[in-house]
Backbone as CSV, one residue per row, in Angstrom:
resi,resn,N_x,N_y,N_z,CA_x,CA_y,CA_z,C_x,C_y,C_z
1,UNK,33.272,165.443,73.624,32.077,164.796,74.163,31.228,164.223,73.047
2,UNK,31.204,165.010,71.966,29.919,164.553,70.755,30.885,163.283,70.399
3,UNK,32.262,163.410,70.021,32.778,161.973,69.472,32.582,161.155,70.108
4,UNK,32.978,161.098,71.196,32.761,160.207,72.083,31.235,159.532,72.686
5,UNK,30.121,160.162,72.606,29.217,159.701,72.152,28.999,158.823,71.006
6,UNK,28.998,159.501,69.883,29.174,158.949,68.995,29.659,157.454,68.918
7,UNK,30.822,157.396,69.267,31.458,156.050,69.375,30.950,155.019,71.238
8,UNK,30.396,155.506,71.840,30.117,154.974,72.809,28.956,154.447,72.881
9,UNK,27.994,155.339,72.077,26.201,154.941,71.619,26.103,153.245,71.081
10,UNK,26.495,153.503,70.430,26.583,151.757,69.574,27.276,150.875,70.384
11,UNK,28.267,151.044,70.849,28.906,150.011,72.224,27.351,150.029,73.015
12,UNK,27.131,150.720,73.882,26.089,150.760,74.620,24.548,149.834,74.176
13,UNK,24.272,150.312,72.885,22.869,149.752,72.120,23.377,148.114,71.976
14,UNK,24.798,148.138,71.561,25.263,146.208,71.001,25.299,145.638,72.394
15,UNK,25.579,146.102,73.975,25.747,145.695,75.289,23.829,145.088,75.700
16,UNK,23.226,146.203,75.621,21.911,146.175,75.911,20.963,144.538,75.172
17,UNK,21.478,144.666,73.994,21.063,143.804,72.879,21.657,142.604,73.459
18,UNK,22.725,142.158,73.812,23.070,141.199,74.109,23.014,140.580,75.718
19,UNK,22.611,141.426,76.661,22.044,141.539,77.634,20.540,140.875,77.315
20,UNK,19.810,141.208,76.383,18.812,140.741,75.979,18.873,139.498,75.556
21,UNK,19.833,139.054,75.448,19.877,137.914,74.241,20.143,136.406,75.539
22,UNK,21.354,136.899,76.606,21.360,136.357,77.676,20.406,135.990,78.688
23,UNK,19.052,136.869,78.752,18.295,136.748,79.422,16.777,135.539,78.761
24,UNK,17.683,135.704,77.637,16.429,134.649,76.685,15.528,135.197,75.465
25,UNK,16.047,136.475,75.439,15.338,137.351,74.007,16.086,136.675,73.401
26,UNK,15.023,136.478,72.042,15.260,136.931,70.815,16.342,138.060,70.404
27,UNK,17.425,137.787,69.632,18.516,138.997,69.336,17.329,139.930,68.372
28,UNK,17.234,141.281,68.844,16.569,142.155,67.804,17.326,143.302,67.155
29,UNK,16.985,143.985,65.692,17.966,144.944,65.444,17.816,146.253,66.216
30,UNK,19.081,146.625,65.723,19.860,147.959,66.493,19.840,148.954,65.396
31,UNK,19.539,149.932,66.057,19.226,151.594,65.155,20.068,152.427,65.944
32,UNK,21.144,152.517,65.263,22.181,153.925,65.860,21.772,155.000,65.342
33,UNK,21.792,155.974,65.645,21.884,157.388,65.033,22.701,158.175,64.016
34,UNK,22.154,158.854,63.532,22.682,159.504,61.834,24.255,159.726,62.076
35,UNK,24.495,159.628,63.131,26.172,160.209,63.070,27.153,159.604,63.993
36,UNK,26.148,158.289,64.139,27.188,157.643,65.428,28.235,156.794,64.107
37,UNK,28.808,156.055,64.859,30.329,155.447,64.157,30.059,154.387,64.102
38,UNK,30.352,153.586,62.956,29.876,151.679,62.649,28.859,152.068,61.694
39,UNK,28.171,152.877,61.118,27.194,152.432,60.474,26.940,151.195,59.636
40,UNK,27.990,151.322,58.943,27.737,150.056,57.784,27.682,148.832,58.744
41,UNK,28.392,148.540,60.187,28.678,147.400,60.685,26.424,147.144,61.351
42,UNK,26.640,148.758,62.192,24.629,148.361,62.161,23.974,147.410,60.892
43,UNK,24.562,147.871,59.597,23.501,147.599,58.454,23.400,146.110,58.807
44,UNK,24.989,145.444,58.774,25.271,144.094,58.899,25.091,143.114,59.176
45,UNK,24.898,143.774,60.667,24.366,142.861,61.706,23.028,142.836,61.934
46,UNK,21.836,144.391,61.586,20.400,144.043,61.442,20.004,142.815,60.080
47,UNK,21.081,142.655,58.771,20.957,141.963,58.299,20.984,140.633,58.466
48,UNK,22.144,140.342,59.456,22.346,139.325,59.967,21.343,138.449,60.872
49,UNK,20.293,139.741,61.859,19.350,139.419,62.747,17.919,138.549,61.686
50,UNK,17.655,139.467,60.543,16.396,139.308,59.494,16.877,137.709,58.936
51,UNK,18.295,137.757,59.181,18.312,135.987,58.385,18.187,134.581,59.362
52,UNK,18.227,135.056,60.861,18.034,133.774,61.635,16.838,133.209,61.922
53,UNK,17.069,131.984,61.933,15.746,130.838,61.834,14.201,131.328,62.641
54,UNK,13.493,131.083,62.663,12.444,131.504,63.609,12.475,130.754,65.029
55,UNK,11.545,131.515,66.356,12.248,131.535,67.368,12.461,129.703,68.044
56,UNK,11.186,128.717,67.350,11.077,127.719,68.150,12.438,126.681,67.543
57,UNK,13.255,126.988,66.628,14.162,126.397,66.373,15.600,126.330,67.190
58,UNK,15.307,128.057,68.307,16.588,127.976,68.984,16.552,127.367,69.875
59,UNK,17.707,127.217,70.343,17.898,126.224,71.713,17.761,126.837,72.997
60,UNK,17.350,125.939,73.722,17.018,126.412,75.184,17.771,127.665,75.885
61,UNK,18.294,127.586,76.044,19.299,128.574,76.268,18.854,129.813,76.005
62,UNK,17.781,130.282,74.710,17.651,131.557,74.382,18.267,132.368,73.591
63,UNK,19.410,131.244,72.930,19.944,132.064,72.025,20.812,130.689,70.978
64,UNK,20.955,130.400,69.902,21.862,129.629,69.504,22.898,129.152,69.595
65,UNK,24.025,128.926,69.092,25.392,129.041,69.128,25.839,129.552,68.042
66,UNK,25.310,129.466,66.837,25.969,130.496,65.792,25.142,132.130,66.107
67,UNK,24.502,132.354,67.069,23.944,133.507,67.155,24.917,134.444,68.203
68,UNK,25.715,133.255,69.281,26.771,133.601,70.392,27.829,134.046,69.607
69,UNK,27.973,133.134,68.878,29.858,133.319,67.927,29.117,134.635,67.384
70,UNK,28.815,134.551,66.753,28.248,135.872,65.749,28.225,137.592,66.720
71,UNK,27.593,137.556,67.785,27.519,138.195,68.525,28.767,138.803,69.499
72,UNK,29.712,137.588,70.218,30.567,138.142,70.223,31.990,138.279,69.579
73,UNK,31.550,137.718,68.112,32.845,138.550,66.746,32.703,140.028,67.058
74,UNK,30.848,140.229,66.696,30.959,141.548,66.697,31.211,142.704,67.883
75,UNK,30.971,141.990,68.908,31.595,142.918,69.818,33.548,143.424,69.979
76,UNK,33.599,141.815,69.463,35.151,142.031,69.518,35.704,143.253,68.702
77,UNK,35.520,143.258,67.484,35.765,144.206,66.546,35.156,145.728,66.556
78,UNK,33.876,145.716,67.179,33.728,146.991,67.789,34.527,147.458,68.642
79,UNK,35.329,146.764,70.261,36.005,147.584,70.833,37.138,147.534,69.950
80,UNK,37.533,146.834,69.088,39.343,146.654,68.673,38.997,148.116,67.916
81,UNK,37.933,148.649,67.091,37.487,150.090,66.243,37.852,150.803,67.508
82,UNK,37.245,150.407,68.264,37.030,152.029,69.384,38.254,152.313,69.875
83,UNK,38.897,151.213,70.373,40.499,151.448,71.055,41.021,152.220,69.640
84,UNK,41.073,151.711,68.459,41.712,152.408,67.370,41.580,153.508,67.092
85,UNK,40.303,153.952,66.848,39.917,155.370,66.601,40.183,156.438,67.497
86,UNK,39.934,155.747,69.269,40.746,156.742,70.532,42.032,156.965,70.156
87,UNK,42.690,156.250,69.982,44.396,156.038,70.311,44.719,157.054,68.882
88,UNK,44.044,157.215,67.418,44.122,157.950,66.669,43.876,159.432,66.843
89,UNK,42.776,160.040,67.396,42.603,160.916,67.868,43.404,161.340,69.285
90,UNK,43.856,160.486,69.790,44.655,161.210,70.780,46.038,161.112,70.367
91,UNK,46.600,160.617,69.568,47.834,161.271,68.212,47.293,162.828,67.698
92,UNK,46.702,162.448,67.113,45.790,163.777,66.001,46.382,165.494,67.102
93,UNK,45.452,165.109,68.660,45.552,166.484,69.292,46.820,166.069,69.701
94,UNK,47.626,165.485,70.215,49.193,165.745,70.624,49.718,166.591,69.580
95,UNK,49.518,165.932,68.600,50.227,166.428,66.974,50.086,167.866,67.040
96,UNK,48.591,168.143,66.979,48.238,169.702,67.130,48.671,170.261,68.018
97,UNK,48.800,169.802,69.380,49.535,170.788,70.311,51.083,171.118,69.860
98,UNK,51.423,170.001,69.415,52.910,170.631,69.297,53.369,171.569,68.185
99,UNK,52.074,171.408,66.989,52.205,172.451,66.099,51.756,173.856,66.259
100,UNK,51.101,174.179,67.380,50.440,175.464,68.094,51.956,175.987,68.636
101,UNK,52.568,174.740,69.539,53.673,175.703,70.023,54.690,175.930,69.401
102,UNK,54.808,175.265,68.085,55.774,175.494,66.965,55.572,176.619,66.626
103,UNK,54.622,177.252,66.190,53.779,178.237,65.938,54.340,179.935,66.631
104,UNK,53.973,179.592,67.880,53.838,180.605,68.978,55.668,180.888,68.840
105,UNK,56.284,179.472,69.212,57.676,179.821,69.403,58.254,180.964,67.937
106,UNK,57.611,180.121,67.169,58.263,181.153,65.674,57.908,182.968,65.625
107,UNK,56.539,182.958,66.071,56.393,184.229,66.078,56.828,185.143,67.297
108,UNK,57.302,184.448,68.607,57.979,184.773,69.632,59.652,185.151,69.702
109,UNK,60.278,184.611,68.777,61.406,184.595,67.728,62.141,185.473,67.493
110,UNK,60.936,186.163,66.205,60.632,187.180,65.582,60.762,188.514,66.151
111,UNK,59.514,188.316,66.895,59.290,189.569,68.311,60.943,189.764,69.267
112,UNK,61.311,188.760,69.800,62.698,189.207,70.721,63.733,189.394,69.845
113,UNK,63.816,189.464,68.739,65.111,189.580,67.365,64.696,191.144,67.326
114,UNK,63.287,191.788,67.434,63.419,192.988,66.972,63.332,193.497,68.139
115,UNK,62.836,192.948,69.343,62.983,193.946,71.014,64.427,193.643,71.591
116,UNK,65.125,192.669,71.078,66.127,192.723,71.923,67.704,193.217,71.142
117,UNK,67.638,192.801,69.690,68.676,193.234,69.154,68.487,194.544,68.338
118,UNK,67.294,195.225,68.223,66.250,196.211,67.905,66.782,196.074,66.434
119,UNK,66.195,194.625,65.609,66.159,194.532,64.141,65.079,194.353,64.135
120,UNK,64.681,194.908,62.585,63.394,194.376,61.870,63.076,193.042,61.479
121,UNK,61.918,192.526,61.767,61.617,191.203,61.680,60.649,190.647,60.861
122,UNK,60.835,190.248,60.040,59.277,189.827,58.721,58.924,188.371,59.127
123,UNK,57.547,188.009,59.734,56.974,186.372,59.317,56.308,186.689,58.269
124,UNK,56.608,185.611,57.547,56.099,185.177,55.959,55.277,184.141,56.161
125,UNK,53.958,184.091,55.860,53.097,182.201,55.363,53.781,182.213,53.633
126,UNK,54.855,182.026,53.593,54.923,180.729,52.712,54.243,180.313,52.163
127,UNK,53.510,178.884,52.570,52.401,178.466,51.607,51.804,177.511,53.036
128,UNK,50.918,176.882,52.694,50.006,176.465,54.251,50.795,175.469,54.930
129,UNK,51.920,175.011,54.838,52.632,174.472,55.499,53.487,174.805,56.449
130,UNK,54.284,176.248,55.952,55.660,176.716,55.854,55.291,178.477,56.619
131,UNK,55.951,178.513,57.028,55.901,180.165,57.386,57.467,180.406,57.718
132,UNK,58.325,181.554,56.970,59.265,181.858,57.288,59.772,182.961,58.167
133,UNK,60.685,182.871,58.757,61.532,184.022,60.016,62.756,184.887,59.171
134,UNK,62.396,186.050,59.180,63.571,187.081,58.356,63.948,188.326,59.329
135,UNK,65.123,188.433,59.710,65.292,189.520,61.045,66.658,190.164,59.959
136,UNK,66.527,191.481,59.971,67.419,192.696,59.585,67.897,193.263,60.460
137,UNK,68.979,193.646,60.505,70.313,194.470,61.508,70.180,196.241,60.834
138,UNK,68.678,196.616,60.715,68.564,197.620,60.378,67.346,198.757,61.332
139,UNK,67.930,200.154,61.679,66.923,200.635,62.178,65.725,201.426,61.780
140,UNK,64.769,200.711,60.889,63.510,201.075,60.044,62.712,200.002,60.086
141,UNK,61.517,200.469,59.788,60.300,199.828,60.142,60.155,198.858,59.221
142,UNK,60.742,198.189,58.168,61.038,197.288,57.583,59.994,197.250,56.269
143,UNK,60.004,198.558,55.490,58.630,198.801,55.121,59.124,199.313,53.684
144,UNK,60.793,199.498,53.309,61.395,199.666,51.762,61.882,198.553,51.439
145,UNK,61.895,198.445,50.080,62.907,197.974,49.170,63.765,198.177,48.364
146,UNK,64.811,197.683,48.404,65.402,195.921,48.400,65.839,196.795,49.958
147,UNK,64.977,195.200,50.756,65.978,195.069,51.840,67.793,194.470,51.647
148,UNK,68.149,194.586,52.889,69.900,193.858,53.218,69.432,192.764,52.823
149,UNK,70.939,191.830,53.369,70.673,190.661,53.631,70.061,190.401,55.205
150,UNK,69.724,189.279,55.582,68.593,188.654,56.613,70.097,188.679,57.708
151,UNK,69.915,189.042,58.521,70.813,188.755,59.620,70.379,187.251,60.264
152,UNK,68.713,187.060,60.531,68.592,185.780,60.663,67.183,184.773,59.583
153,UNK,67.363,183.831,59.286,66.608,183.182,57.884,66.376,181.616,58.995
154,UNK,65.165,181.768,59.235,64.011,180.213,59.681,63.238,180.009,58.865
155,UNK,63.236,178.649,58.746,61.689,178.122,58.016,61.544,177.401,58.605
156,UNK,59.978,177.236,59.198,59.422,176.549,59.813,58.185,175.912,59.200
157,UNK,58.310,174.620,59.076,57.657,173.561,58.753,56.843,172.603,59.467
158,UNK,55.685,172.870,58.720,54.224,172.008,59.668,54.129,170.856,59.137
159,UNK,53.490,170.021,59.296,52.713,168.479,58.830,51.858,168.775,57.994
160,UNK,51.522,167.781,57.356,50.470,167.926,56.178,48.919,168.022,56.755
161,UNK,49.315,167.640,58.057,48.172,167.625,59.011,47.841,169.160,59.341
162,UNK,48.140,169.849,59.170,47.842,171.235,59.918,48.253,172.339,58.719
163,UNK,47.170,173.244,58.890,47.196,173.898,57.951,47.368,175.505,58.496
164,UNK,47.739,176.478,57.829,48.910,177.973,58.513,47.677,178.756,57.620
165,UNK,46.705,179.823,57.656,45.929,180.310,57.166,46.369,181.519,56.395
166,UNK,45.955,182.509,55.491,46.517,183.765,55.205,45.953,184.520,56.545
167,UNK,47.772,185.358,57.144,47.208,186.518,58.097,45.865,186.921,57.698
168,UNK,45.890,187.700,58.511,44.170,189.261,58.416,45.170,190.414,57.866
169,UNK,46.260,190.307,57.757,46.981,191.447,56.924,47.454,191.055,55.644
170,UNK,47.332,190.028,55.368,47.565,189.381,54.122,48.757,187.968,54.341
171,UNK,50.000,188.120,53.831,50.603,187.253,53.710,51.928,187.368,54.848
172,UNK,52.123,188.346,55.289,53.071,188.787,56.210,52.985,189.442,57.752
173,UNK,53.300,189.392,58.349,53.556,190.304,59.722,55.073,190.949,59.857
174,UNK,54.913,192.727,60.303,55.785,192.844,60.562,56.302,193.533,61.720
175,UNK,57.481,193.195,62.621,57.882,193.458,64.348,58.556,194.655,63.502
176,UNK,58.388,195.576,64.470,59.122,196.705,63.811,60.196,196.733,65.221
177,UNK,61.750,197.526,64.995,63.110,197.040,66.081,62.387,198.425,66.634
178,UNK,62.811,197.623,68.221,62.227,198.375,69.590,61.248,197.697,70.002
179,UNK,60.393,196.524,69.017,58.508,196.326,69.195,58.007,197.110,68.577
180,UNK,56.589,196.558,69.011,55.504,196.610,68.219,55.858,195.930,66.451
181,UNK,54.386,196.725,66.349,54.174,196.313,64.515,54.613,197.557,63.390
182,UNK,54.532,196.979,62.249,53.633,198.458,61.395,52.401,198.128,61.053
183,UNK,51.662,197.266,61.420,50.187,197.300,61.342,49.590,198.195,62.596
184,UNK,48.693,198.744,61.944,48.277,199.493,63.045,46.848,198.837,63.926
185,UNK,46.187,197.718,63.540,45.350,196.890,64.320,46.055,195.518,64.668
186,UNK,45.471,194.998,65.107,45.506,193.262,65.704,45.924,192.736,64.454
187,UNK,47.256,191.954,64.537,47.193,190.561,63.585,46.923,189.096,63.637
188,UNK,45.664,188.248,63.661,45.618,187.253,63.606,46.118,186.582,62.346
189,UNK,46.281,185.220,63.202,46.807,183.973,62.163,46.152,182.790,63.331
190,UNK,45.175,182.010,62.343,44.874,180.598,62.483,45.513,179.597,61.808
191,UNK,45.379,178.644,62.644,46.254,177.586,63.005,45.284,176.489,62.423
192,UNK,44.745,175.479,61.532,43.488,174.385,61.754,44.209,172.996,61.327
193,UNK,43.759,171.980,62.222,44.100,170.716,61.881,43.303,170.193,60.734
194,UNK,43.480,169.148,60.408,43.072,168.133,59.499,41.877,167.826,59.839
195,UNK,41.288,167.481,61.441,40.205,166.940,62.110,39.609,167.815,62.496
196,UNK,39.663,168.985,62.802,38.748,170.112,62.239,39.248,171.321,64.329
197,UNK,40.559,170.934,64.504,40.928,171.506,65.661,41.760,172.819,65.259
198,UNK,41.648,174.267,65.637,41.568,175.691,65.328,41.884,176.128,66.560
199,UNK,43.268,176.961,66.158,44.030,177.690,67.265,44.078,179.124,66.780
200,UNK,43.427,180.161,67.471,43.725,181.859,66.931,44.477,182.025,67.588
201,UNK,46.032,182.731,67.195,46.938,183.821,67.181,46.538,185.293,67.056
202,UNK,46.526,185.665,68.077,46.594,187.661,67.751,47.587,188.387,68.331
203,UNK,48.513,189.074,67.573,49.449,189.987,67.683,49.245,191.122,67.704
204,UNK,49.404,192.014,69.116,48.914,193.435,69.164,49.962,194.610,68.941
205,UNK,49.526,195.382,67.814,50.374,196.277,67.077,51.424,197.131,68.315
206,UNK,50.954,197.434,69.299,51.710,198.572,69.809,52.799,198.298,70.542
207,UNK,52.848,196.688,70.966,53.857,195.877,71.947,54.412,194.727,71.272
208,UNK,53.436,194.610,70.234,53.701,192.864,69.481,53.613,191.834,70.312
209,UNK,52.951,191.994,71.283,52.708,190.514,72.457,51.469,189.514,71.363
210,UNK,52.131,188.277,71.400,51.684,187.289,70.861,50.551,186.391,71.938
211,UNK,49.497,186.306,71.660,48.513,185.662,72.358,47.721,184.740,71.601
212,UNK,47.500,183.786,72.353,46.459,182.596,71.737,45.415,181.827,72.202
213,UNK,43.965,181.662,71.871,43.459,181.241,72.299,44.025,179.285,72.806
């Protein structure tokens, strides 16, 4: 809603203005707000308003003809911004949804490797991109070293767009075979986009059921 304000305010104020201009006003400047979208294009065009002739020079009409062209360039290029910037942001959250369920599926994975084949299962964050899947054909809580070898080895890879946070347990989670964890509280892991969109993961120690806001 606030973006969209944002980007709708100044459409609205440049409609009004030129509504004005049709009716026989004088074009006057436009004052968007500290956080609406176009600013520099506001600066432009109030500049543009401070440089036209004084009023008894325009033509009947109420408005010029280099004041019409001028007027609707700028509308043009305002909606061609707005269609752009929508159509970007509604990439942006697709993107994010599908990296939430990338997400969920990996740590869901994990969980049925150690409830169903009752192995131990390690997710790793990697580094903020990357989080890896490690499942052992062993019956222990996955908590010595040197483990075996991995019965199963995923890496799962995000976009540069989305960023994998350090757990609340540090760098790892672990499904212990049968379920559950060996953490003995909640494990979250956030999820945050580029554009500032945040998905919490919490994994509950005693079942390992994966939930998300």
């Amino acid at each position: 809603v606030l973006v969209s304000n944002r980007l709708a305010g100044p459409l609205y104020r440049l409609r009004r203005h030129l509504n004005e201009a049709v009716a026989g006003k004088r074009l006057q400047k436009i004052f968007f707000r500290d956080k609406d979208f176009f600013s520099d294009l506001n600066k432009a065009y109030n500049a543009y308003v401070d440089s036209l002739p004084p009023p008894e020079i325009k033509r009947e009409g109420g408005f010029s003809l280099p004041e019409l062209m001028i007027v609707v360039a700028i509308a043009g290029i305002l909606a061609a911004i707005t269609v752009s910037t929508m159509g970007q942001r509604t990439k942006e959250n697709y993107l994010f949804k599908n990296e939430v369920a990338t997400l969920k599926d990996a740590l869901i994975t994990a969980r049925n490797a150690a409830v169903t084949k009752n192995q131990c299962a390690i997710v790793t964050r990697v580094d903020a991109q990357t989080v890896s899947i490690n499942t052992y054909a062993i019956p222990t809580p996955c908590t010595f070293l040197p483990l075996p070898a991995p019965d199963l080895q995923q890496l799962v890879r995000f976009s540069a767009q989305t960023t994998i946070t350090d757990f609340s347990t540090g760098s790892r989670v672990i499904f212990k075979p049968s379920g559950g964890l060996t953490d003995l509280a909640p494990v979250n892991i956030t999820i945050t986009s580029s554009h500032g969109n945040t998905n919490l993961f919490t994994i509950y120690p005693a079942i390992g059921q994966v939930r998300h806001l």
